[in-house]
C-alpha positions in Angstrom: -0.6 14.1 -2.0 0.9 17.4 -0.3 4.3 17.3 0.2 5.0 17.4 3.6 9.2 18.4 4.5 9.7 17.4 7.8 7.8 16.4 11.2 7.3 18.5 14.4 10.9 16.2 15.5 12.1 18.2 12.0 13.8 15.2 10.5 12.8 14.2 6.8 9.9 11.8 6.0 11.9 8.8 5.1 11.5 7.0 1.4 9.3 3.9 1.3 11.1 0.7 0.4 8.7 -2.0 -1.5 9.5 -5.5 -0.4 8.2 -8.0 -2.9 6.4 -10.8 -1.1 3.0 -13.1 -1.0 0.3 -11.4 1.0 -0.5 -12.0 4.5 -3.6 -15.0 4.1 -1.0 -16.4 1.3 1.5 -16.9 4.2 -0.4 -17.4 7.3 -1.8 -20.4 5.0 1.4 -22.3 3.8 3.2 -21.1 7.7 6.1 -20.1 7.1 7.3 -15.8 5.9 9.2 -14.7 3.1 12.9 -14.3 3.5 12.9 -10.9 2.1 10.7 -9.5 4.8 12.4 -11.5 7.7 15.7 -9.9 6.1 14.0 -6.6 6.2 13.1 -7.0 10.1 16.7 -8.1 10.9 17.9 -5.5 10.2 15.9 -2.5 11.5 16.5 -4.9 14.8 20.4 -4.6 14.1 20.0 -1.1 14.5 18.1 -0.9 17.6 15.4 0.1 16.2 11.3 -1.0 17.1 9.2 -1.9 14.4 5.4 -1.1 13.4 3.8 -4.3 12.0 0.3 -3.1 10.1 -1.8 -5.5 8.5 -5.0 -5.3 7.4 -7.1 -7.8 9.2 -7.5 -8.5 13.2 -8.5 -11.7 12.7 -4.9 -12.3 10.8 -2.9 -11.0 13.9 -2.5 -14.1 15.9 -1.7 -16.3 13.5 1.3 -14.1 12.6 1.9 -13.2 15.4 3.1 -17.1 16.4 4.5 -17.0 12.8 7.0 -14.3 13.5 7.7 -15.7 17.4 9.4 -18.9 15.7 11.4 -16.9 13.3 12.6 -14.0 15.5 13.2 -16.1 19.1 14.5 -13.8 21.8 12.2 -11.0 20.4 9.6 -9.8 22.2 6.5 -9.3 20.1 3.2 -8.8 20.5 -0.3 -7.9 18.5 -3.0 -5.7 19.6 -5.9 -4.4 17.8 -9.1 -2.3 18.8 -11.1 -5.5 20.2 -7.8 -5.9 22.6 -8.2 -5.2 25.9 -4.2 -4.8 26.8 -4.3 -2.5 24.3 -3.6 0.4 26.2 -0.4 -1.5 28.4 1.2 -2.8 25.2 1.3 0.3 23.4 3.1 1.9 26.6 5.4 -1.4 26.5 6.0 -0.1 22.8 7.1 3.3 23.9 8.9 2.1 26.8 11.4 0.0 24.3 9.9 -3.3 26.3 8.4 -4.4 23.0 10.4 -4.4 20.2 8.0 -5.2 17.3 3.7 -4.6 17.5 1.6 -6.0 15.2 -1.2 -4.0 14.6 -4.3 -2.7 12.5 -3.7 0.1 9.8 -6.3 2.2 11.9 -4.2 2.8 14.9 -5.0 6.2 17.0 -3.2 9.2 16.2 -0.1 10.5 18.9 1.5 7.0 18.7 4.8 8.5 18.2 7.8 5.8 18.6 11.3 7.7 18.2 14.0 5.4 16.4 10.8 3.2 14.9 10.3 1.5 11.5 7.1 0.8 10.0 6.1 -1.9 7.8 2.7 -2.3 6.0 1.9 -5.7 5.2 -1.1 -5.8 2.0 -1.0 -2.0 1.3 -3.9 -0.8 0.8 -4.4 -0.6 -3.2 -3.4 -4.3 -2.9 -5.3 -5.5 -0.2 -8.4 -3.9 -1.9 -8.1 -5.6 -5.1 -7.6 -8.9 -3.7 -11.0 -8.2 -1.3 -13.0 -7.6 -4.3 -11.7 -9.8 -7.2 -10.4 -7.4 -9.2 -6.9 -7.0 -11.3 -3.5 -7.1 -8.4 -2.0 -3.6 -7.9 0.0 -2.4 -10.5 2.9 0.3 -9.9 2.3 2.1 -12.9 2.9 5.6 -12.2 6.0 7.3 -10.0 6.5 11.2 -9.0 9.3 13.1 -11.1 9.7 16.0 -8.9 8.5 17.4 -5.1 6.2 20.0 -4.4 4.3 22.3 -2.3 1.6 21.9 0.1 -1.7 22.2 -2.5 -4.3 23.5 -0.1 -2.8 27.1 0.4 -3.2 27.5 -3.5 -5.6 28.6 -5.7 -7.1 26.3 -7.8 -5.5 27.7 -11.2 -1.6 27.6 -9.1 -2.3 23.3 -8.3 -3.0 23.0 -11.7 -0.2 24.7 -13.0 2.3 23.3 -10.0 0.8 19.4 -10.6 1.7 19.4 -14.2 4.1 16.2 -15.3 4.5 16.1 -11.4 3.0 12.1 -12.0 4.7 10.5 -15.0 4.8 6.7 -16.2 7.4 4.7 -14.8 9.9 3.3 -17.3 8.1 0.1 -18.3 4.6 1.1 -17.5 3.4 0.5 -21.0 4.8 -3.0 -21.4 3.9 -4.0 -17.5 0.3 -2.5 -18.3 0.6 -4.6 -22.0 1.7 -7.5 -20.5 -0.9 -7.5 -17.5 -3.5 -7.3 -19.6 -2.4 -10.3 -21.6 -2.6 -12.2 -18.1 -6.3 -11.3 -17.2 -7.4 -11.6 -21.1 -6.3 -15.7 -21.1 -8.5 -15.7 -17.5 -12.0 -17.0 -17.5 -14.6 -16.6 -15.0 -14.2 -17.6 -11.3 -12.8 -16.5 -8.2 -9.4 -14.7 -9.1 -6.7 -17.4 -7.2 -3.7 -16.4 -5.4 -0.5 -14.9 -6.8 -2.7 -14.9 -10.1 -4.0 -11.8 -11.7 -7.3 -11.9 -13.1 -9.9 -10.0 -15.0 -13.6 -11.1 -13.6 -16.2 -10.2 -16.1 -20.0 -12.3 -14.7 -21.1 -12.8 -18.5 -17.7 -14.4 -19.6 -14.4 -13.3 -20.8 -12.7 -10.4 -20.2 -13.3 -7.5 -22.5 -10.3 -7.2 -24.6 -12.3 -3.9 -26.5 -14.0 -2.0 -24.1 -12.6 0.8 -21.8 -9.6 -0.2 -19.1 -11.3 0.5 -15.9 -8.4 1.9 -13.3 -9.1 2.5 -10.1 -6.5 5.4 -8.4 -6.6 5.1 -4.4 -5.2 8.0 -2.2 -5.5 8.2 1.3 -6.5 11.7 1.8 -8.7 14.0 -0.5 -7.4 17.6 -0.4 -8.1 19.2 -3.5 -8.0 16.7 -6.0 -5.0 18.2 -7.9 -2.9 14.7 -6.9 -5.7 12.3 -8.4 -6.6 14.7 -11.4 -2.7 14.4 -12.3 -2.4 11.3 -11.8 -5.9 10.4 -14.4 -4.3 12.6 -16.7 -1.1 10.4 -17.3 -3.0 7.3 -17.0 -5.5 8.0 -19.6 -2.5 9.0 -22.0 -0.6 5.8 -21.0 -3.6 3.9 -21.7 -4.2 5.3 -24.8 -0.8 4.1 -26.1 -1.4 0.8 -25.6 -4.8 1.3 -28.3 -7.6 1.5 -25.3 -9.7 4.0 -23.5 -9.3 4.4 -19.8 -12.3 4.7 -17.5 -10.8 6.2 -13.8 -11.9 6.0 -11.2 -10.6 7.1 -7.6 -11.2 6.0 -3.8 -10.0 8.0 -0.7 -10.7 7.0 3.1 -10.7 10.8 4.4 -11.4 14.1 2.8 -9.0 17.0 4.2 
C-alpha cells in the first residue's frame, strides 16, 4: 500500500492496534463480548471520543447492537446499514456528538468524517474471508520494516527498487506458519468449526506435499509493487519450512 503521511486535517494516520478476540457470529451466538474489546471501547469513551463499529454483515448488527446496549448502559448507540432508512438522521446524530458509538457495514460512503473518532473493525477482512469460505484462519505472517513513498508517481523500475525488504517475516513467522500447518494436517474433512483452523481438501486429508496455497488480500490495487513484495518474502519464508508456495492475491478496487 502507498504510504499516505497525513490527512487534509494534517494529523498522522494513527497505528492499528490488533485486539485478540472470537469473531462476531462466535459472540452474537454464546451473548455475551470479550472483555478485551469492551476494555478497548472504555476507553476511547474515557476520552471523549465517538467510536466507528464496522462489521461485516447487516444481518449481524441488531443482535450486537442489544449485545453492546447491556454492556455499555448510559451509552447511546445505534446501528445502521444501507437497507436502513434513518440512515441519513443517525449519521448526522454521529457528527452531531448525539451518538456516541455506530455500528455499521465496512462499505460506508465516503465524506463521513467524525473529528476526535475511533474506529474499530470487527472480522477484518482477510479473516472474515477465510472463515466465509472454509479455508485456513488469518495468519499475521508478514509486518513492514520501513515507510515509504507514494508508488504511483514512480516508474516501474524506482517501486521495484524502493519495495525491496520493505515486507519482511515477522519474528516467529516460520514456527507460527510450522505450527499452523501441523493444526490443519491432523484435520479431516468437514466444515472447518469455530476457533479451529482447518485445512479442507474434498478427496480427504490435507496435502502435507503439495504447494502451500496463500492467499495475500489488499484493499486497493495500485501498481502491484505492495503484493509483488509481499509474494516475494512469502515464497522465501515458505520455502524454509521445505514447501513451495502457490500466491495468490485479492483486492476490492483497483486505483
Amino acid at each position: 500500500m502507498a504510504k499516505v503521511p497525513a490527512r487534509f486535517h494534517g494529523y498522522p494516520l494513527p497505528v492499528p492496534k490488533r485486539i485478540q478476540a472470537p469473531g462476531t457470529d462466535e459472540n452474537i451466538n454464546r451473548q455475551r463480548l470479550p472483555a478485551s474489546l469492551i476494555a478497548e471501547l472504555k476507553r476511547s469513551l474515557q476520552r471523549d471520543a465517538q467510536i466507528f463499529l464496522f462489521i461485516s454483515r447487516i444481518q449481524q448488527i441488531p443482535r450486537l447492537l442489544a449485545l453492546l446496549r447491556d454492556k455499555l448502559p448510559g451509552i447511546r448507540i445505534e446501528g445502521t446499514s444501507s437497507q436502513d432508512g434513518e440512515r441519513p438522521a443517525k449519521v448526522t446524530g454521529f457528527r452531531n456528538r448525539e451518538i456516541q458509538i455506530l455500528i455499521t457495514t465496512t462499505i460506508l460512503e465516503r465524506g463521513v468524517t467524525v473529528p476526535r473518532s475511533d474506529v474499530f473493525i470487527l472480522d477484518p477482512t482477510a479473516d472474515y474471508l477465510a472463515k466465509r469460505t472454509g479455508a485456513a484462519a488469518f495468519i499475521p505472517l508478514l509486518e513492514r520494516s520501513r515507510d515509504t513513498e507514494k508508488q504511483s508517481l514512480k516508474s516501474r523500475s524506482e517501486r521495484l527498487k524502493d519495495m525491496k525488504k520493505v515486507f519482511v517475516p515477522q519474528m516467529e513467522a516460520a514456527k507460527q506458519l510450522k505450527y499452523t500447518l501441523a493444526i490443519l494436517n491432523s484435520s479431516r474433512g468437514g466444515r472447518p468449526e469455530t476457533g479451529r483452523i482447518r485445512e479442507q481438501n474434498r478427496n480427504g486429508p490435507a496435502d502435507e506435499t503439495g504447494p502451500l496455497r496463500l492467499l495475500l488480500v489488499d484493499d486497493i490495487y495500485t501498481t502491484g509493487s505492495t503484493i509483488g513484495a509481499c509474494a516475494e518474502q512469502l515464497r522465501t519464508l515458505v520455502s524454509s519450512i521445505g514447501r513451495e508456495a502457490e500466491i495468490y492475491s485479492l483486492t476490492w478496487a483497483r486505483s
